[in-house]
PADO-894001 format. One record per residue: x, y negated, z negated of N, C-alpha, C in turn; residue number from 1; residue in one letter. Coordinates in steps of 0.2 Angstrom, whole numbers, plus 5000, padded with zeros to 4 digits. Layout:
[atom [X,Y,Z],[X,Y,Z],[X,Y,Z],NUM,A]
...
% end
This chain:
[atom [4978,4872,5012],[4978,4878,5007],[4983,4876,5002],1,X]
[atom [4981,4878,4995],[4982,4875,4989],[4984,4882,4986],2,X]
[atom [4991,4881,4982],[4993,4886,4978],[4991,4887,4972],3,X]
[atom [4984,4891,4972],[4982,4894,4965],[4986,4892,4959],4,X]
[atom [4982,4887,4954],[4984,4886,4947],[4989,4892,4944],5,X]
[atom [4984,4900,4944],[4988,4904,4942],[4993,4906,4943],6,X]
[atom [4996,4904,4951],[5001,4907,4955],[5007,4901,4954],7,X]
[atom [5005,4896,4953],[5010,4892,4951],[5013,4894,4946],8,X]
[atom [5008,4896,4938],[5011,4894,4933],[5016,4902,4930],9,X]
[atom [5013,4905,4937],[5018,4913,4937],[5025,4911,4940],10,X]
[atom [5025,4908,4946],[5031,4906,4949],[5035,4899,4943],11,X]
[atom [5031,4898,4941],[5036,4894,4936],[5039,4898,4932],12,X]
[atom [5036,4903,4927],[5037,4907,4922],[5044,4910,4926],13,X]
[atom [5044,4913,4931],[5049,4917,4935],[5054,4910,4936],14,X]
[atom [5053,4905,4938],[5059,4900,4938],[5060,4899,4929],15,X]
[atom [5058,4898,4923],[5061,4898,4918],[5064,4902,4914],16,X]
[atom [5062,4910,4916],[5065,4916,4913],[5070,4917,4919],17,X]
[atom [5074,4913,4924],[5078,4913,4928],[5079,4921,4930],18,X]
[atom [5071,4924,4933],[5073,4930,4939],[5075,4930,4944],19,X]
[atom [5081,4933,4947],[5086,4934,4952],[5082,4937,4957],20,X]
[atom [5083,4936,4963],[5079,4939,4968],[5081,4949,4967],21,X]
[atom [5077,4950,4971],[5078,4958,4972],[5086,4958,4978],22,X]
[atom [5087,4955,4982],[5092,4956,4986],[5098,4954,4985],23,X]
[atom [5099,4950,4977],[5105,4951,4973],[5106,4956,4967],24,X]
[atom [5101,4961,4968],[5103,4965,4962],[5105,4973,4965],25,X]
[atom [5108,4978,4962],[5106,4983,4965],[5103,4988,4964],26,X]
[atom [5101,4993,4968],[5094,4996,4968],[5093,5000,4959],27,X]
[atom [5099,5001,4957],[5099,5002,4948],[5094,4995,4945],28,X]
[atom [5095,4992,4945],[5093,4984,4942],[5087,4984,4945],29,X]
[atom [5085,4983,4950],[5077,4980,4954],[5073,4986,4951],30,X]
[atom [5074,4992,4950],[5069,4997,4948],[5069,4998,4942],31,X]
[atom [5074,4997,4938],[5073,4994,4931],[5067,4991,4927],32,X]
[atom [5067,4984,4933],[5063,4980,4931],[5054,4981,4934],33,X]
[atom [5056,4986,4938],[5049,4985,4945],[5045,4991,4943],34,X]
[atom [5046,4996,4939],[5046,5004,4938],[5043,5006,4929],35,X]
[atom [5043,4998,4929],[5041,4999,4921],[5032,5003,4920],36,X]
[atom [5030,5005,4916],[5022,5008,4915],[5020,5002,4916],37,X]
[atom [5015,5003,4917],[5009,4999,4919],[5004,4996,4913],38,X]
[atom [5005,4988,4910],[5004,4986,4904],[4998,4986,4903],39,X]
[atom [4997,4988,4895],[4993,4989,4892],[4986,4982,4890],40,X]
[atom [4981,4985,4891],[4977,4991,4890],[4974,4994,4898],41,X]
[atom [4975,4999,4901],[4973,5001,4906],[4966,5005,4903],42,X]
[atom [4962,5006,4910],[4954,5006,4910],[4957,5013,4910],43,X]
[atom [4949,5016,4904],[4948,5024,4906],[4946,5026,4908],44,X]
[atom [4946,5032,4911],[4944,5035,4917],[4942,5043,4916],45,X]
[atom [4938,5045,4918],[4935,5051,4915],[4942,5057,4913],46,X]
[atom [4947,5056,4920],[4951,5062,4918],[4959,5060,4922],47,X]
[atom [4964,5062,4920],[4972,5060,4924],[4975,5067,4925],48,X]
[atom [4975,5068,4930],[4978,5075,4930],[4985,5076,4936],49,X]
[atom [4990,5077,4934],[4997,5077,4938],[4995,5086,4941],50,X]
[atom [4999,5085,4949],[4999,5089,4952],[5003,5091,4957],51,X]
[atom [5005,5095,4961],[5010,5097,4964],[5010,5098,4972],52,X]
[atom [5010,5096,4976],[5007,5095,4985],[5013,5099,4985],53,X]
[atom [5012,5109,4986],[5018,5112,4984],[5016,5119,4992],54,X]
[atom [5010,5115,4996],[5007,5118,5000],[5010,5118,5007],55,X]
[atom [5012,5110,5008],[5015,5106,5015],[5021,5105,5010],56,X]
[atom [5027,5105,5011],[5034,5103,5011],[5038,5097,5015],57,X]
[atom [5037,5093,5014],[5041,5087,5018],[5046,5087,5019],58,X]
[atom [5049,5091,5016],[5056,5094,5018],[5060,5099,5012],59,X]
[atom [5065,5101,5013],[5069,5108,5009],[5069,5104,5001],60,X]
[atom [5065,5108,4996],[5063,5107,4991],[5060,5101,4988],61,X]
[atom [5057,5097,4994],[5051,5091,4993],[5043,5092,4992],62,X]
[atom [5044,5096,4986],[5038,5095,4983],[5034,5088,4982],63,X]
[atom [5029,5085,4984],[5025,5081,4986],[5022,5080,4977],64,X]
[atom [5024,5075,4971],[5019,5072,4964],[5015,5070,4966],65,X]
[atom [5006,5073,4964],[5001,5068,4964],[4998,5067,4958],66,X]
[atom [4996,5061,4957],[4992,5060,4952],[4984,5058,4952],67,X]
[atom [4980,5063,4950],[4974,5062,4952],[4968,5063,4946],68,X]
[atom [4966,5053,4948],[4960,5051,4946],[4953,5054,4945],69,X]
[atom [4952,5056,4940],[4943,5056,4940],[4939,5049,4938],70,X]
[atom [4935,5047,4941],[4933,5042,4940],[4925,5043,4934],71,X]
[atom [4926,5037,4929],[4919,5038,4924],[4914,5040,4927],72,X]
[atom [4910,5036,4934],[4904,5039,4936],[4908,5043,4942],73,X]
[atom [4901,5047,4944],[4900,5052,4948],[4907,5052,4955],74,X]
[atom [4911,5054,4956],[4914,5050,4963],[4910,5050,4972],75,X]
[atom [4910,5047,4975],[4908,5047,4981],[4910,5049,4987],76,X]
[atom [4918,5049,4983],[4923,5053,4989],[4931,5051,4986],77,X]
[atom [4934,5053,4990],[4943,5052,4989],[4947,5047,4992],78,X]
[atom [4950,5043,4990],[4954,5039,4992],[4960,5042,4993],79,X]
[atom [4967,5044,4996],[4972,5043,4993],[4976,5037,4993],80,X]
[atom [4981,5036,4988],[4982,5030,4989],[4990,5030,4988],81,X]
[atom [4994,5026,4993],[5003,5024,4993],[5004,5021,4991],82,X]
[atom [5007,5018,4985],[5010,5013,4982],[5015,5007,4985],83,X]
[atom [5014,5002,4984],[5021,4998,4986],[5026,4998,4980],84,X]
[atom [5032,4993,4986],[5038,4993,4980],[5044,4992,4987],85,X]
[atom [5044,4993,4994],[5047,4991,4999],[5049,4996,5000],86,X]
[atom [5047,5002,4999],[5049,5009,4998],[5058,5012,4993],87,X]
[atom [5057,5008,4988],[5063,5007,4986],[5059,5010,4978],88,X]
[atom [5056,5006,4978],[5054,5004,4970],[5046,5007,4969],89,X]
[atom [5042,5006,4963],[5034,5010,4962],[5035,5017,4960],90,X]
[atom [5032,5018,4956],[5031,5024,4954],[5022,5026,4952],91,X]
[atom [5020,5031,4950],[5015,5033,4947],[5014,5030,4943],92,X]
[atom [5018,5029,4939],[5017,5027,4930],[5014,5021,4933],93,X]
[atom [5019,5017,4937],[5021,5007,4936],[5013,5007,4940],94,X]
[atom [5011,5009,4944],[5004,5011,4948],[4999,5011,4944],95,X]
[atom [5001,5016,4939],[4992,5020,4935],[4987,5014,4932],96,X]
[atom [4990,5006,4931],[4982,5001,4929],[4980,5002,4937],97,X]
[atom [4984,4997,4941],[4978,4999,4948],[4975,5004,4950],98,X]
[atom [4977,5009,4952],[4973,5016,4953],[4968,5018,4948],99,X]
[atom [4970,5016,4942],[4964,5018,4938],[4958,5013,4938],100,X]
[atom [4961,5007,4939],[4954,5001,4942],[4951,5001,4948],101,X]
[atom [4955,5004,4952],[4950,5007,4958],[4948,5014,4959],102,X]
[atom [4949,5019,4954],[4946,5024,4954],[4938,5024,4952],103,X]
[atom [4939,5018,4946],[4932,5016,4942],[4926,5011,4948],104,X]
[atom [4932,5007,4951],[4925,5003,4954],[4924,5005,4962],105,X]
[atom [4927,5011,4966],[4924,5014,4970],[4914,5016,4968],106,X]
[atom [4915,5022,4966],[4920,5027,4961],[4922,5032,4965],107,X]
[atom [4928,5033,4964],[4931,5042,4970],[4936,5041,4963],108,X]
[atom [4939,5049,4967],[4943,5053,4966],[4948,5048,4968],109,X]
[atom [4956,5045,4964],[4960,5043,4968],[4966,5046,4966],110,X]
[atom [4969,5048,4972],[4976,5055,4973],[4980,5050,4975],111,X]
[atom [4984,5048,4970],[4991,5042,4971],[4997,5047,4971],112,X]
[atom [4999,5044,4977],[5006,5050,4981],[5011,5048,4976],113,X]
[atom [5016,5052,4973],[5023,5048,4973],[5030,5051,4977],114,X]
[atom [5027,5047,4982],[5032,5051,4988],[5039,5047,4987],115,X]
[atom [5044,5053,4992],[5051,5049,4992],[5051,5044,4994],116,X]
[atom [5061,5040,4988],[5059,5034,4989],[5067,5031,4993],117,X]
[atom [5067,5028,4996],[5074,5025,4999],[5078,5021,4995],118,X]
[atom [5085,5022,4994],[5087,5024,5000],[5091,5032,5000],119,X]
[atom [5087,5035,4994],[5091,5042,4992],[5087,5046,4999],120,X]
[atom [5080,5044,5000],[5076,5047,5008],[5073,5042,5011],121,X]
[atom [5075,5041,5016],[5074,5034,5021],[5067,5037,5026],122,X]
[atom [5066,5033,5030],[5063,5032,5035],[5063,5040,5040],123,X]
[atom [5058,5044,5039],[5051,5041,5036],[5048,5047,5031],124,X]
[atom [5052,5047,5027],[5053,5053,5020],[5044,5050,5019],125,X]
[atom [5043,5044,5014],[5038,5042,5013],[5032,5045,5017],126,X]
[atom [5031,5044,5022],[5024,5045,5026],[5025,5052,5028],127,X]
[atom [5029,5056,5027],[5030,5064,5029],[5025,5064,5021],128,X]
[atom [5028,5062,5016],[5025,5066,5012],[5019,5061,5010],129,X]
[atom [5017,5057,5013],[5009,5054,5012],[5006,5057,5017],130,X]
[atom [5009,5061,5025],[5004,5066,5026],[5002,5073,5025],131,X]
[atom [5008,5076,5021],[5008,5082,5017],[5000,5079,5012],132,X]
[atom [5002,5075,5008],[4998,5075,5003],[4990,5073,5005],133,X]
[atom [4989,5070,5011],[4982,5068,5013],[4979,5075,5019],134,X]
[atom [4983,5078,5019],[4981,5088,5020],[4978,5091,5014],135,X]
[atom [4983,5091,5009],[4981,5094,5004],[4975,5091,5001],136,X]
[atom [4974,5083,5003],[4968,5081,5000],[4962,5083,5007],137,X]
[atom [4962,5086,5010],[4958,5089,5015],[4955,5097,5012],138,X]
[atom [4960,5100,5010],[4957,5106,5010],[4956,5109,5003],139,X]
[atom [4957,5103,4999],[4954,5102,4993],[4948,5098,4990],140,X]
[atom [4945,5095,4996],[4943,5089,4994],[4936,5090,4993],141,X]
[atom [4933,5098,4992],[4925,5100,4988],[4927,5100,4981],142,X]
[atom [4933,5101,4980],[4937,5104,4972],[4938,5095,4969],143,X]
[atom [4940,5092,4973],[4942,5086,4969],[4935,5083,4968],144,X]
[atom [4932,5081,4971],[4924,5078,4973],[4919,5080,4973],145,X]
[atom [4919,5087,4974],[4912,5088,4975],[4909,5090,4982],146,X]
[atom [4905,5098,4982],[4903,5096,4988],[4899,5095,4993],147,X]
[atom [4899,5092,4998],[4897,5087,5002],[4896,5080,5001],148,X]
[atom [4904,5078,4998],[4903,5070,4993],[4908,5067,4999],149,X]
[atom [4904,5063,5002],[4909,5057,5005],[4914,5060,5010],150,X]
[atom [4920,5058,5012],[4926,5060,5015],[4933,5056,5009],151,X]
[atom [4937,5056,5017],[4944,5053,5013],[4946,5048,5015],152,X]
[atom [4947,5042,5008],[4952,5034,5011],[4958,5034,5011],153,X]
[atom [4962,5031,5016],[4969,5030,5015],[4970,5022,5013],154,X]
[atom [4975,5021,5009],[4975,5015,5006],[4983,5015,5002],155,X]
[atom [4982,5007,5004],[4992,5007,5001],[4991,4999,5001],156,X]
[atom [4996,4997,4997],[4997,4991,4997],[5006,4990,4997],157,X]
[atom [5011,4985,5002],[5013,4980,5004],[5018,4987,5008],158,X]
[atom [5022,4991,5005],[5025,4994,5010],[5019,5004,5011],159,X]
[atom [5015,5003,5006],[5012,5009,5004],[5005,5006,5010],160,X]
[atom [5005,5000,5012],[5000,4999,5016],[5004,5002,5024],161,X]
[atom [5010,4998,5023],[5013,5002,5031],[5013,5012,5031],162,X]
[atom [5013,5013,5025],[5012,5019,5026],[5006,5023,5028],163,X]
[atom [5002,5022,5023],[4994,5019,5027],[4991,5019,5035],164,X]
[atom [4998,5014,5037],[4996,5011,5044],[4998,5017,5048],165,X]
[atom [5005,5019,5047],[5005,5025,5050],[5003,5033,5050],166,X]
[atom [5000,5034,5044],[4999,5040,5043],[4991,5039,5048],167,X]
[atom [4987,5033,5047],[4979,5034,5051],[4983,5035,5058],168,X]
[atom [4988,5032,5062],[4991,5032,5068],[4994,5040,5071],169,X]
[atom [4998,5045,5066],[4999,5049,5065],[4994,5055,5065],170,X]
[atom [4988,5055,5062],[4981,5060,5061],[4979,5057,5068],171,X]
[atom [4977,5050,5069],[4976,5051,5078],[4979,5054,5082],172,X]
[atom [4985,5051,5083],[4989,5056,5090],[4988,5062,5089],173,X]
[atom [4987,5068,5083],[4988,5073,5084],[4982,5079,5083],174,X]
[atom [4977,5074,5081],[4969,5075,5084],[4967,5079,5076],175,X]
[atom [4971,5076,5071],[4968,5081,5063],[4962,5075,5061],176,X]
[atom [4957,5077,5059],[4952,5076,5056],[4955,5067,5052],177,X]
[atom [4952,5061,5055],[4954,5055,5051],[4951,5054,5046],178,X]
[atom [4955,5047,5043],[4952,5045,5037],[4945,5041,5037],179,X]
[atom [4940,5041,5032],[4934,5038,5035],[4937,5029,5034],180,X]
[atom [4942,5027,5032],[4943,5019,5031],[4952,5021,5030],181,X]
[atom [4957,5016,5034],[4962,5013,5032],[4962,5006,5028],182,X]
[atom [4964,5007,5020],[4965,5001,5019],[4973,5000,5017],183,X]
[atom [4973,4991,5022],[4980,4989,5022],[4981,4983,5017],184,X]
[atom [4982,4984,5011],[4983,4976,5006],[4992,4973,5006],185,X]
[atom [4990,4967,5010],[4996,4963,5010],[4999,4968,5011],186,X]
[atom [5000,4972,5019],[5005,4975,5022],[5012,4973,5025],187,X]
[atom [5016,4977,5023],[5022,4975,5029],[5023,4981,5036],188,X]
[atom [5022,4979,5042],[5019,4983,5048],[5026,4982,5052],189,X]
[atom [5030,4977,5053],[5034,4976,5059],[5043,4973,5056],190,X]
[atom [5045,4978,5055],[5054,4979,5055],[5056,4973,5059],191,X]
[atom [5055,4974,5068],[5059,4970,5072],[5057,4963,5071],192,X]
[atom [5048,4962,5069],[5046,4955,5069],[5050,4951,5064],193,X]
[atom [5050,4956,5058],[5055,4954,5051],[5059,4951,5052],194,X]
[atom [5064,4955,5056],[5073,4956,5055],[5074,4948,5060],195,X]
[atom [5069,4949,5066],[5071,4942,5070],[5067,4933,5065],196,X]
[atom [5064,4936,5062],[5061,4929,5057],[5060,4925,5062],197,X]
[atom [5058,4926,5068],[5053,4918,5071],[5049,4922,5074],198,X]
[atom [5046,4927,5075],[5040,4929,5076],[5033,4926,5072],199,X]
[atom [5035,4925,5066],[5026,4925,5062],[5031,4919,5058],200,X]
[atom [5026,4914,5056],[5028,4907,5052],[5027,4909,5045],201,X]
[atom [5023,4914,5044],[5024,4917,5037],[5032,4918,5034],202,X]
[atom [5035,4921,5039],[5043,4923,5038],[5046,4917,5037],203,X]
[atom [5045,4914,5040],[5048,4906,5039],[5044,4902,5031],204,X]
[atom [5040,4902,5033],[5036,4896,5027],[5035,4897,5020],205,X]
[atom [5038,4905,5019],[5036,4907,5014],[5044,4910,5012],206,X]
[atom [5048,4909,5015],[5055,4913,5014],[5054,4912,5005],207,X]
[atom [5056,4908,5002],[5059,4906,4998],[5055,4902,4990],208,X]
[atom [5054,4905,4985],[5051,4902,4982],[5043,4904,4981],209,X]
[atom [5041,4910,4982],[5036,4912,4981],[5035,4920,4978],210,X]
[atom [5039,4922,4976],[5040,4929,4972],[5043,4934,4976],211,X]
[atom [5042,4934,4980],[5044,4941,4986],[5048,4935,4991],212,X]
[atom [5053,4936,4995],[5056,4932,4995],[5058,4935,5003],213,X]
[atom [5059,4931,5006],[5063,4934,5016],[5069,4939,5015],214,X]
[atom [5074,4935,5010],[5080,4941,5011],[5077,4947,5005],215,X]
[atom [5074,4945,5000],[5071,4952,4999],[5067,4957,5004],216,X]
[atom [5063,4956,5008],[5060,4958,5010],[5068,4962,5016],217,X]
[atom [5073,4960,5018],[5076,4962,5023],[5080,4968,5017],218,X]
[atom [5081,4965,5013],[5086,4971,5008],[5080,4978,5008],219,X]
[atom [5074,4977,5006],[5070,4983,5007],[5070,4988,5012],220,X]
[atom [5068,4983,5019],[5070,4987,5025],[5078,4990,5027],221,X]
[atom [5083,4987,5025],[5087,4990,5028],[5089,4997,5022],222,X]
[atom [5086,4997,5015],[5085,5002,5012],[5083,5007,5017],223,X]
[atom [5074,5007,5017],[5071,5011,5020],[5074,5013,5026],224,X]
[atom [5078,5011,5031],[5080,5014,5037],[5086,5015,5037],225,X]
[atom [5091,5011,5032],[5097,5015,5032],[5100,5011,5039],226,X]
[atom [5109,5013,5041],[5111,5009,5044],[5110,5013,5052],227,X]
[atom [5104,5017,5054],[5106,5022,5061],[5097,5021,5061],228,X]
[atom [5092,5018,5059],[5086,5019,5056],[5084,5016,5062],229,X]
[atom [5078,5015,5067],[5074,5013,5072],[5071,5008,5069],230,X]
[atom [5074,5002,5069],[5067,4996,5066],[5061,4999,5071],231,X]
[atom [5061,5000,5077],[5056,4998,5081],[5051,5004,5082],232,X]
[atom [5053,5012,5078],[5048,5015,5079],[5043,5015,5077],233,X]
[atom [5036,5018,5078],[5031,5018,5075],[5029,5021,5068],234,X]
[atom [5034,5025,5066],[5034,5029,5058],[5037,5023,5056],235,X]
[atom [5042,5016,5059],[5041,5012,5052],[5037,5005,5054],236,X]
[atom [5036,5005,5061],[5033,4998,5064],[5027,4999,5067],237,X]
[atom [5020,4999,5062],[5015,5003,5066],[5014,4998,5071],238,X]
[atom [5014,4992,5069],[5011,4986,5074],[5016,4986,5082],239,X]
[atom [5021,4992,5082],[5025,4991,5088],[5023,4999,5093],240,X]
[atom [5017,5002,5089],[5014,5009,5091],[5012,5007,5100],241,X]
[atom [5015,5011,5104],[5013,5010,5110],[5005,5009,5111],242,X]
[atom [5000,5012,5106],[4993,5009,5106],[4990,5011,5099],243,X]
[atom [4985,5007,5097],[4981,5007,5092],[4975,5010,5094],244,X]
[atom [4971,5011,5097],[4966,5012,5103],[4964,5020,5099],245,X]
[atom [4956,5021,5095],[4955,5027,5093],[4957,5027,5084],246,X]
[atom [4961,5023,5084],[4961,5023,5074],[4956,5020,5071],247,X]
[atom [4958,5026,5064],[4952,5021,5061],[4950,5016,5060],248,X]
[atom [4943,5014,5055],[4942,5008,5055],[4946,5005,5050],249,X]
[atom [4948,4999,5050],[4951,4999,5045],[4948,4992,5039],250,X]
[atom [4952,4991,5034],[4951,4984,5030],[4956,4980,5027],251,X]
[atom [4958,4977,5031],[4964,4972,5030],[4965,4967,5025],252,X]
[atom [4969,4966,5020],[4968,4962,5015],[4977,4958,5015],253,X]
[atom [4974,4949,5016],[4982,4948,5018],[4980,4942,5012],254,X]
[atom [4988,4937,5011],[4986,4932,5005],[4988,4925,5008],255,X]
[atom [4986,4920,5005],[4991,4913,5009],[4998,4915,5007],256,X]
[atom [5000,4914,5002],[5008,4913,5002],[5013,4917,4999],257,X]
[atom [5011,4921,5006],[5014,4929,5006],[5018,4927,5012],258,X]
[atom [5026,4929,5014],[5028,4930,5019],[5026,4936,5023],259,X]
[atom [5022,4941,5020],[5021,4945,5026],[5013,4942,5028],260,X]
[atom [5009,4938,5026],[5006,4938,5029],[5002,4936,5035],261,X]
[atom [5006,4936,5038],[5004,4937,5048],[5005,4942,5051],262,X]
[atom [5010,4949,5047],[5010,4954,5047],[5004,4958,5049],263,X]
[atom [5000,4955,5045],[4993,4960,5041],[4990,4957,5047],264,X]
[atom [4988,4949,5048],[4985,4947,5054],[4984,4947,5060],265,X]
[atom [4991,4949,5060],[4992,4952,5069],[4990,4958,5071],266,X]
[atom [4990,4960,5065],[4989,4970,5064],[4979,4968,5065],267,X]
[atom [4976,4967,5061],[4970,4965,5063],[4966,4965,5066],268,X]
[atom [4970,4959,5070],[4970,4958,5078],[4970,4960,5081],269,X]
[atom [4978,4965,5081],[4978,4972,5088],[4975,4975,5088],270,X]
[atom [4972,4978,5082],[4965,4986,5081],[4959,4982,5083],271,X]
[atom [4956,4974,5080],[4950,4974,5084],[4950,4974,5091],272,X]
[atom [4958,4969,5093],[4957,4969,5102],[4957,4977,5106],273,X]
[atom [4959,4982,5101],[4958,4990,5103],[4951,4991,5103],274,X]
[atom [4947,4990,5098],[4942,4991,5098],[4941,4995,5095],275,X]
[atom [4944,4995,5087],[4943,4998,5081],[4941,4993,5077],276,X]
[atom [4936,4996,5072],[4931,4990,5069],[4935,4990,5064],277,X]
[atom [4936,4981,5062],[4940,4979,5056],[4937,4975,5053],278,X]
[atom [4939,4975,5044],[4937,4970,5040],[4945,4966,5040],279,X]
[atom [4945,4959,5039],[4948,4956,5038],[4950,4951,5032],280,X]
[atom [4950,4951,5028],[4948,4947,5021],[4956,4945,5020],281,X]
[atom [4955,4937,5019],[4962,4931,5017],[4959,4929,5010],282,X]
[atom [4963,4930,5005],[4963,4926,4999],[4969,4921,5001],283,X]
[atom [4967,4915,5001],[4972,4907,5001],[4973,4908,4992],284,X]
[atom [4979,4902,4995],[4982,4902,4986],[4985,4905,4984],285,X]
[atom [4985,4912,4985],[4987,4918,4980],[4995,4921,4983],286,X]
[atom [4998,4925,4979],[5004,4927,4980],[5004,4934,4981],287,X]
[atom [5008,4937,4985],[5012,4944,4986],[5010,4947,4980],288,X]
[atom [5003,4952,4981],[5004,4958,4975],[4998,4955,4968],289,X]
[atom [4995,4950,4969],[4992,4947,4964],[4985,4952,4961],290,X]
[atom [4983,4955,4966],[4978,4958,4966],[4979,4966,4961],291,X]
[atom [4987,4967,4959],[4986,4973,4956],[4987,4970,4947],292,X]
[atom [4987,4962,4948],[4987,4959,4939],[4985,4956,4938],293,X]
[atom [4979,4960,4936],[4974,4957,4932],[4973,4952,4926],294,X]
[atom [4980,4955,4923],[4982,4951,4917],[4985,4944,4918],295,X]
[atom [4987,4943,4926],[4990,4935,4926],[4982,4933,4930],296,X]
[atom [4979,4935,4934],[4975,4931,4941],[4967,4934,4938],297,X]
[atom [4963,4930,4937],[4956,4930,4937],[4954,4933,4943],298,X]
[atom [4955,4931,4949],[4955,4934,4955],[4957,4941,4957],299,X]
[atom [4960,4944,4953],[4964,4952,4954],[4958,4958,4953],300,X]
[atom [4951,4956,4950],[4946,4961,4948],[4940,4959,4953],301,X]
[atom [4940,4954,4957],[4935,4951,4961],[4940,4955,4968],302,X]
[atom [4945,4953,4970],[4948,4956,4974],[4946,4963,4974],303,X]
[atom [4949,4966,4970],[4948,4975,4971],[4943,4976,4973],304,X]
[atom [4935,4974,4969],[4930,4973,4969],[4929,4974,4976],305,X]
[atom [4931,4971,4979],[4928,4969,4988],[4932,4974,4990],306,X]
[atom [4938,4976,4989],[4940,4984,4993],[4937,4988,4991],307,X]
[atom [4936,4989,4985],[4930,4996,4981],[4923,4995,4984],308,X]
[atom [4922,4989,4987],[4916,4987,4991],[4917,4992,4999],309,X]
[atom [4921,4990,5000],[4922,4994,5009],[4924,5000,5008],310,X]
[atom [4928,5003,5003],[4928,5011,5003],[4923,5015,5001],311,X]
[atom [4918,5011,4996],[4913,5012,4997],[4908,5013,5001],312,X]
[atom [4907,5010,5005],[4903,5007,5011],[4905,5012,5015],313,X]
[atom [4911,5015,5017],[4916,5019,5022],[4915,5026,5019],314,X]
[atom [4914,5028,5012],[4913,5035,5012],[4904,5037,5010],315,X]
[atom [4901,5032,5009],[4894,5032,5009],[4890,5032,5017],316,X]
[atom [4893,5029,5021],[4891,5028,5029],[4885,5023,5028],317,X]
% end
């Protein structure tokens, strides 16, 4: 495995404008930089429309923001989607190129949560209110779509993926109506696997020098859980859920040199050995997060491409 041209000449660019990891700066400073709008020119989309998940409450005065996609052609169903950021950083704004590029090339409806972020709301703020808002996309979902159009995808990428992973795990145990697809892009699934660094070679071989970084990733989590937090529950460790057995199907998208990714691969793994049907899709070469920047990686619109392919495939049956 060969580090993509593109991904080098990024990783150099970050070594010449001398970027400081996320785990030497403070949570003011990392979202600073991580939180900015999403550059210009972003794809149009029939309609944006900001909303209020004001129905379910995730907690005393946690009104749930959503922003939701109309897509140019017809939609076939609804996605909702969780952003990454390590639950620290991401917003709607810094979101709306991706979302708006997979609104287009599904096509659906896509309802980007902006749920609470750590460390003002920790573990598991976030998936309280990525469940609040995938209710609300239930009992709205003739009004956003159309009726009899499709179902609903849940979809997140790196810590919006571990949301993702627990919210499908979450509608199981408690027998609500599932998602017709989980999708997981370069997810982070397992706290304890992290924190110990010799479970998966990806924590090791990728520590250092590759954008997202090992002690980055550690500064995230101990955000998100705070110092009293359970590494080891299932609201932050789906891969540590006493069973996967009956989740949905899902579509797994991991990259070569990414630290988390044998995170994504393990997880894979468990659901097929349950006997949940999974996609598993490995881009070699590519870096943490490549596939929401178009404007650095040729590969970021062929990427999407193939997950607008499966939620596709997942809401059309």
């Amino acid at each position: 495995m060969t580090l993509h041209p593109q991904a080098a000449a990024f990783l150099d660019r970050l070594h010449h404008e001398g970027v400081r990891p996320d785990d030497e700066l403070t949570v003011a400073q990392v979202r600073a930089a991580a939180d900015r709008p999403a550059p210009a020119p972003v794809e149009p989309v029939a309609e944006v429309v900001d909303e209020v998940v004001d129905e379910v409450v995730a907690g005393p005065g946690a009104d749930v923001p959503v922003r939701v996609y109309r897509p140019a052609a017809p939609p076939v169903g609804v996605v909702l989607y969780l952003h990454g950021g390590g639950h620290v950083t991401g917003t709607l704004d810094s979101y709306d190129g991706l979302t708006r590029r997979l609104a287009n090339r599904v096509p659906a409806v896509v309802v980007a949560v902006g749920y609470r972020r750590a460390p003002e709301h920790r573990c598991p703020a976030a998936v309280d209110d990525a469940e609040a808002a995938y209710r609300w996309v239930l009992r709205h979902a003739a009004a956003l779509a159309g009726e009899g159009v499709g179902g609903v995808v849940v979809a997140g990428d790196s810590a919006g993926g571990d949301d993702a992973a627990v919210l499908a795990r979450r509608l199981c145990d408690d027998g609500s109506p599932p998602p017709a697809l989980q999708v997981l892009l370069h997810p982070t699934l397992d706290a304890v696997a992290y924190r110990d660094g010799t479970v998966h070679p990806s924590h090791r071989d990728f520590a250092t020098g590759y954008g997202l970084t090992y002690d980055d990733g550690l500064w995230y989590w101990d955000h998100h859980l705070g110092p009293d937090g359970d590494p080891a529950s299932p609201d932050a460790s789906p891969l540590r859920a006493p069973s996967v057995a009956g989740l949905a199907p899902a579509h797994v998208v991991t990259v070569g040199y990414d630290v988390l990714r044998d995170e994504g691969a393990a997880y894979a793994a468990r659901l097929r050995a349950a006997g949940v049907p999974v996609e598993h899709r490995h881009w070699p070469g590519h870096l943490h997060g490549f596939l929401g920047d178009p404007h650095t990686y040729d590969d970021a619109d062929p990427a999407l491409d193939e997950v607008a392919a499966a939620i596709r495939r997942a809401l059309t049956g």
